[in-house]
BALOBA-1460 file (C-alpha; in Angstrom, 3 decimals):
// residues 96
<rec num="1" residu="x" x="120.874" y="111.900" z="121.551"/>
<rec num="2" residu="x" x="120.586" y="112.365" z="125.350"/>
<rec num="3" residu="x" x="123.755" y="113.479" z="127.078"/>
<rec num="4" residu="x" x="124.818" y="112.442" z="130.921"/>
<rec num="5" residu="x" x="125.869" y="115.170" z="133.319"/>
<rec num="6" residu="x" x="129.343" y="115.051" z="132.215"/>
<rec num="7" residu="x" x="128.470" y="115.278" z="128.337"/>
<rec num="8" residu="x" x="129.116" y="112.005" z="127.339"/>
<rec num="9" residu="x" x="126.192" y="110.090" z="125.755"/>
<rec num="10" residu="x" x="123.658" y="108.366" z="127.756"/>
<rec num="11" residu="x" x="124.195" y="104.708" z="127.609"/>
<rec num="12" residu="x" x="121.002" y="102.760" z="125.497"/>
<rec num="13" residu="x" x="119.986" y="100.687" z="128.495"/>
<rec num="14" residu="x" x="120.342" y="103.215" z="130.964"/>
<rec num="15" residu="x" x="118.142" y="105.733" z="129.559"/>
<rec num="16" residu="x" x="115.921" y="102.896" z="128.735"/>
<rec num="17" residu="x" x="116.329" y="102.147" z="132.899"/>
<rec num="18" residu="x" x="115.610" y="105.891" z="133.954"/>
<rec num="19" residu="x" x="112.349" y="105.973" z="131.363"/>
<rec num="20" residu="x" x="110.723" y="102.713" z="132.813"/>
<rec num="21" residu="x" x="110.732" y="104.115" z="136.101"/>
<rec num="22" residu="x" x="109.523" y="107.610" z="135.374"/>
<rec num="23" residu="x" x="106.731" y="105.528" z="133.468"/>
<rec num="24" residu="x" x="106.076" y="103.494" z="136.379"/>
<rec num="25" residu="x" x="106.208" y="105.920" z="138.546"/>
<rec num="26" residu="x" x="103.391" y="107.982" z="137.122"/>
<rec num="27" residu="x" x="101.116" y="104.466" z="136.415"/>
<rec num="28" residu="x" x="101.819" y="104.393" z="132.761"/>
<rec num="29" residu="x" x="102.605" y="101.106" z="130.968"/>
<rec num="30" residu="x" x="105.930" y="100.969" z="129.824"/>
<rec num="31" residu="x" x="106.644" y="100.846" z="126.160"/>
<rec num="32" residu="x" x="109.898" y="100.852" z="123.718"/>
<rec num="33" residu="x" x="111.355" y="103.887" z="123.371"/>
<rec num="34" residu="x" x="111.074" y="103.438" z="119.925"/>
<rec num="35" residu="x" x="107.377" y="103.336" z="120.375"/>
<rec num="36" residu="x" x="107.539" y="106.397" z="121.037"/>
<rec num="37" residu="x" x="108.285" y="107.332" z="117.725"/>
<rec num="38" residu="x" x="105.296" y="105.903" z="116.088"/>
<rec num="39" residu="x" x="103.325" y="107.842" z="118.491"/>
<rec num="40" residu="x" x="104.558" y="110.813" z="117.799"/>
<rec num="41" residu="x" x="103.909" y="110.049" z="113.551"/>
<rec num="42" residu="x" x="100.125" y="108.989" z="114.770"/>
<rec num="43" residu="x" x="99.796" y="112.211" z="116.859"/>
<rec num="44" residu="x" x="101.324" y="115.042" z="114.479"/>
<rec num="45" residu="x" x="99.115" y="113.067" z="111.365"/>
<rec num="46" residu="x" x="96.104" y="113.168" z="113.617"/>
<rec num="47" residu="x" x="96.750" y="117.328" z="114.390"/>
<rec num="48" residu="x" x="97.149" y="118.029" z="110.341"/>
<rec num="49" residu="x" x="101.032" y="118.103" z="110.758"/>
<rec num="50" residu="x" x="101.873" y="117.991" z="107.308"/>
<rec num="51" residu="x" x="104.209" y="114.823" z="106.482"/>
<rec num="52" residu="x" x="106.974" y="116.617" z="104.775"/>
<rec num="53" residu="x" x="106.894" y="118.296" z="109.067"/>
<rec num="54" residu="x" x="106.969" y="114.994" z="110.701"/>
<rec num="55" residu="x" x="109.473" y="113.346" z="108.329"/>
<rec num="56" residu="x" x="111.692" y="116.260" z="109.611"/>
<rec num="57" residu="x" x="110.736" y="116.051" z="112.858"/>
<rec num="58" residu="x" x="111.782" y="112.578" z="112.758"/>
<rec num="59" residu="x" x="114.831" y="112.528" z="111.227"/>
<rec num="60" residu="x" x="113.811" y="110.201" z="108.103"/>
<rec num="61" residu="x" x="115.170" y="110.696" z="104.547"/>
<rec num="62" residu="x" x="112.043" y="109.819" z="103.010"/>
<rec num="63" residu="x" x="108.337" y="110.574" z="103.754"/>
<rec num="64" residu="x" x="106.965" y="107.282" z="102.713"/>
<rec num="65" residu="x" x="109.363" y="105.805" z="105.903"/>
<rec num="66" residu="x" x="107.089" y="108.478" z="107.920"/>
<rec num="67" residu="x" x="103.853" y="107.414" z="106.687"/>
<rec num="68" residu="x" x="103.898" y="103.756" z="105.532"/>
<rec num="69" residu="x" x="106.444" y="102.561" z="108.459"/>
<rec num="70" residu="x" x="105.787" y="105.142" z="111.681"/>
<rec num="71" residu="x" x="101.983" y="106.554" z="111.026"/>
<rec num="72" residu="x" x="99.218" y="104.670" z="112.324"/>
<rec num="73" residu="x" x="95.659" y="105.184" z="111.605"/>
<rec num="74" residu="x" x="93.791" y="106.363" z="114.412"/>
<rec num="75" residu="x" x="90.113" y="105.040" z="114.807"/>
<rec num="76" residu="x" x="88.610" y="108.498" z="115.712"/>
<rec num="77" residu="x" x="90.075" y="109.836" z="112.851"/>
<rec num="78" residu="x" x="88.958" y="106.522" z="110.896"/>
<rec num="79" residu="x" x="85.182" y="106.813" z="111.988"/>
<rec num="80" residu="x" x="85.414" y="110.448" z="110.919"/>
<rec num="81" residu="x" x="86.311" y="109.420" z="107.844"/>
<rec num="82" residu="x" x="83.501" y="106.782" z="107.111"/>
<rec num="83" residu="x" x="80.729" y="109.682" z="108.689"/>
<rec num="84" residu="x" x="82.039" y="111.829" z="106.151"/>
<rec num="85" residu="x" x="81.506" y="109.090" z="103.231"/>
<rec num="86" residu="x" x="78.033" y="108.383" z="104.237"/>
<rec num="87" residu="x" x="76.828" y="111.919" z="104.334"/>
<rec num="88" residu="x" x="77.888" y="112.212" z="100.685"/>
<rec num="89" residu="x" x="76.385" y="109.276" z="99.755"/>
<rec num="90" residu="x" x="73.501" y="110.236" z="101.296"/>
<rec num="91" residu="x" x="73.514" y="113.462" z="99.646"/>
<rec num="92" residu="x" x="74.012" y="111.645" z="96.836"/>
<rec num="93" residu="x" x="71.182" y="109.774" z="96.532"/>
<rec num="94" residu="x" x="68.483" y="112.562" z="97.648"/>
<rec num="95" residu="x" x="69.688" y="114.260" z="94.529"/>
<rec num="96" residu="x" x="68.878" y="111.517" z="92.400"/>
């Protein structure tokens, strides 16, 4: 929640105004607000945040709304994954 200089709250589509034009502004392409959110899931899953942190973080009563709705898989992190699989396999098979 995102208060105006007098303390009442920020009108949706006025905050929405203000962050388009810092976003412009600095050459970045706008995106939802919202977006936003799934970023930040994506980010703290890619930095080892643990979930039961970034369902907090987020405000949701349940960590599969974190992880099924707002985390996304990032490709590094993908590719990472699929290295590590083929070095065990690999070690696999010199063994046998």
């Amino acid at each position: 929640m995102f208060a105006t200089r007098t303390g009442r709250p920020v009108e949706p589509r006025n905050l929405y105004r203000s962050f388009t034009r810092v976003a412009e502004s600095a050459g970045l392409r706008v995106i939802r607000l919202h977006d936003a959110r799934h970023g930040t899931a994506t980010l703290l899953t890619a930095a080892g945040v643990a979930p039961r942190v970034e369902m907090e973080i987020l405000g949701h009563s349940q960590i599969s709304i974190t992880m099924d709705a707002y985390t996304h898989v990032v490709q590094d992190t993908q590719r990472e994954a699929m290295s590590h699989m083929d070095r065990l396999l690999r070690r696999r098979r010199i063994r046998e």
